[in-house]
C-alpha positions as CSV (number, residue, x, y, z in Angstrom):
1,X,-7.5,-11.3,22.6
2,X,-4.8,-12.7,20.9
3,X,-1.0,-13.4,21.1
4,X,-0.8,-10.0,19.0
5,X,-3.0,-7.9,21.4
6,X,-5.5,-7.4,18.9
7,X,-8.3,-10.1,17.4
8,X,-7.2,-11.5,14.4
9,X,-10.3,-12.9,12.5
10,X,-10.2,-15.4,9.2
11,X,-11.1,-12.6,6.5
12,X,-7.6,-11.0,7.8
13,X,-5.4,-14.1,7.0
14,X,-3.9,-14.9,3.8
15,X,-2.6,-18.5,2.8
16,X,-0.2,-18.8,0.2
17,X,0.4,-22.5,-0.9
18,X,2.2,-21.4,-4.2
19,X,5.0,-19.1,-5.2
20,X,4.5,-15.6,-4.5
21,X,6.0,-12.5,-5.2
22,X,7.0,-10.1,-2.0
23,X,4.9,-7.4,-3.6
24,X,1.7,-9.5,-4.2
25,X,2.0,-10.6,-0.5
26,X,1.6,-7.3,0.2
27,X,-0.9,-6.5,-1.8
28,X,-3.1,-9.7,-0.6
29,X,-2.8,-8.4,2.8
30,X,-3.5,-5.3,2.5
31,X,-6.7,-6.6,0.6
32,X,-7.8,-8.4,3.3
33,X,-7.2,-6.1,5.6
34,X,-9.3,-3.7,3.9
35,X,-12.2,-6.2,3.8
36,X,-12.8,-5.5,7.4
37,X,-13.8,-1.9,7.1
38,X,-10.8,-0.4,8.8
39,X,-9.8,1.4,6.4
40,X,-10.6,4.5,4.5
41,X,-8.6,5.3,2.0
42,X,-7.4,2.1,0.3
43,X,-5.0,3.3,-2.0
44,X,-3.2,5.6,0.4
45,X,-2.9,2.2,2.8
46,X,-1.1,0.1,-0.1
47,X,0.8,2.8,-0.8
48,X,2.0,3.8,2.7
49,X,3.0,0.0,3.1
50,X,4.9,-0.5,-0.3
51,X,6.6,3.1,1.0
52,X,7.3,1.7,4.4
53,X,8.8,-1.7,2.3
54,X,11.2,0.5,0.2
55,X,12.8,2.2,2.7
56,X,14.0,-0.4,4.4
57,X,12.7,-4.8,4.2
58,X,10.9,-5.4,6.6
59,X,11.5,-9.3,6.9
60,X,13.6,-9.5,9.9
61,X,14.9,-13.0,9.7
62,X,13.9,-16.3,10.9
63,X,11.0,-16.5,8.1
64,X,9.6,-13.7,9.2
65,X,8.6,-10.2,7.9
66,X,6.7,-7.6,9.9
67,X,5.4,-4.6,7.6
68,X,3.9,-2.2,9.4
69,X,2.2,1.8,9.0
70,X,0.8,4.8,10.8
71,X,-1.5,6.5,8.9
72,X,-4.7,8.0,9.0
73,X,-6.4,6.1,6.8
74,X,-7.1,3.3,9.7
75,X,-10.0,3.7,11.7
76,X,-8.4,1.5,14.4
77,X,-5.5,-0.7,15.1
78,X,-6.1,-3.9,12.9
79,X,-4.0,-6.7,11.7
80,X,-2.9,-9.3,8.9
81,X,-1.3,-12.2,8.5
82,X,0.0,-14.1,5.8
83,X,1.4,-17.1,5.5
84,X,3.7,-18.6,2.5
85,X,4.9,-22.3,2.7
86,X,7.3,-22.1,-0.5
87,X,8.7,-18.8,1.0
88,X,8.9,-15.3,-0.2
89,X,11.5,-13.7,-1.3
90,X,11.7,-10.3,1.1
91,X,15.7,-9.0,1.3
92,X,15.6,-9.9,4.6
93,X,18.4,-9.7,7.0
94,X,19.4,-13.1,7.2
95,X,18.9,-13.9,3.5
96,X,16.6,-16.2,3.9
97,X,12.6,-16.4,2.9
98,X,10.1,-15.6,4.7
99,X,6.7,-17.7,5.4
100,X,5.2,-15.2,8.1
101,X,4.7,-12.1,6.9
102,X,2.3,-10.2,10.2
103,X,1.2,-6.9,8.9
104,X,-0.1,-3.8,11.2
105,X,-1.8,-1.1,11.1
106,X,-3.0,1.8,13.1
107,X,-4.3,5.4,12.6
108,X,-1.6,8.2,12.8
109,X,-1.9,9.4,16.7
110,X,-1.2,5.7,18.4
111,X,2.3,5.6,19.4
112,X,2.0,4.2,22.6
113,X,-0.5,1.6,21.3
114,X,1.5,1.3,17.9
115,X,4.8,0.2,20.3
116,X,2.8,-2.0,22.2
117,X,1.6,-4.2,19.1
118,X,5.2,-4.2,17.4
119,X,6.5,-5.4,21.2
120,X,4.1,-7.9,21.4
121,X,4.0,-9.4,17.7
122,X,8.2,-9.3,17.9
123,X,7.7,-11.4,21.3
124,X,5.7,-13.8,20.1
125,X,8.0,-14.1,16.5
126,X,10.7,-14.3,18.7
127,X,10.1,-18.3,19.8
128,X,10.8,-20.9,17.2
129,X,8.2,-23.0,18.1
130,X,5.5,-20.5,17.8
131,X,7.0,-19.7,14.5
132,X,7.3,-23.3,13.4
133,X,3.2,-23.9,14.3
134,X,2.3,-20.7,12.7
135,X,3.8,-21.2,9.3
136,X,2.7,-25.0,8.8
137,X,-0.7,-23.3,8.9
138,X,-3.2,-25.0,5.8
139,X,-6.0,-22.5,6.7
140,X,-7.0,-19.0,7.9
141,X,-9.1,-21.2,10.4
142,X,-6.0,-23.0,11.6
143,X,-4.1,-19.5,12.1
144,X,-6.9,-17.9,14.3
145,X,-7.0,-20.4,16.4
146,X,-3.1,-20.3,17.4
147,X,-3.0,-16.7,17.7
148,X,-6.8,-15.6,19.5
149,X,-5.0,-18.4,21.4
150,X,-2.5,-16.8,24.1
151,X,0.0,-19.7,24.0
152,X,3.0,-17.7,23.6
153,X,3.2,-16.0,26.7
């Protein structure tokens, strides 16, 4: 289990060491995502997710952005993380960048499980320190290990 609820495994995580754009963030973790089988229909997840983005940013502040869909195509609740140490632009409420984005996803039906995760993931985002640890992160390694961790609690 992890500080999320849910396991987070390395093929999930995404490091960015160099500039990136908001929508290529996205993209990279929706990717990886992907690469765990979750998913059916790829296209319908990245679109659902850039969707979800233009309605309304979901960076909420503090360097952090929380994306997040119900759809279909997921097979189960899953979830990414990426991590940007220059910052990425993301319109967020504070104005300022964001070096967290955590990304979930669940199939259509789950709203009592789809509440639970966006509880949990905004609890944890919600203690500097945590925050601080998990976007000095160098590797996907170094990521699982905080968050299959469940030091926030």
């Amino acid at each position: 289990m992890s500080v999320f609820g849910l396991v987070i495994e390395p093929s999930a995580v995404c490091i960015y060491p160099d500039q990136i754009s908001k929508h290529e963030a996205l993209d990279s973790v929706v990717d990886a995502i992907a690469s765990s089988g979750v998913v059916s229909d790829l296209d319908e997840f990245r679109r659902a997710v850039h969707e979800r983005e233009s309605v309304m940013s979901t960076g909420i502040g503090s360097g952090v952005a929380i994306p997040h869909v119900r759809i279909d195509a997921i097979r189960r609740a899953t979830v990414g993380v990426g991590i940007s140490h220059s910052g990425i632009d993301f319109n967020t409420l504070d104005n300022n960048p964001v070096n967290i984005i955590v990304l979930f996803a669940m199939p259509s039906g789950s709203q009592k499980e789809y509440l639970t995760l966006l509880a949990q993931v905004m609890t944890a985002m919600k203690q500097e320190g945590f925050r601080q640890q998990l976007a000095t992160c160098k590797t996907p390694e170094e990521v699982v290990a905080l968050l299959n961790t469940d030091k926030s609690h």
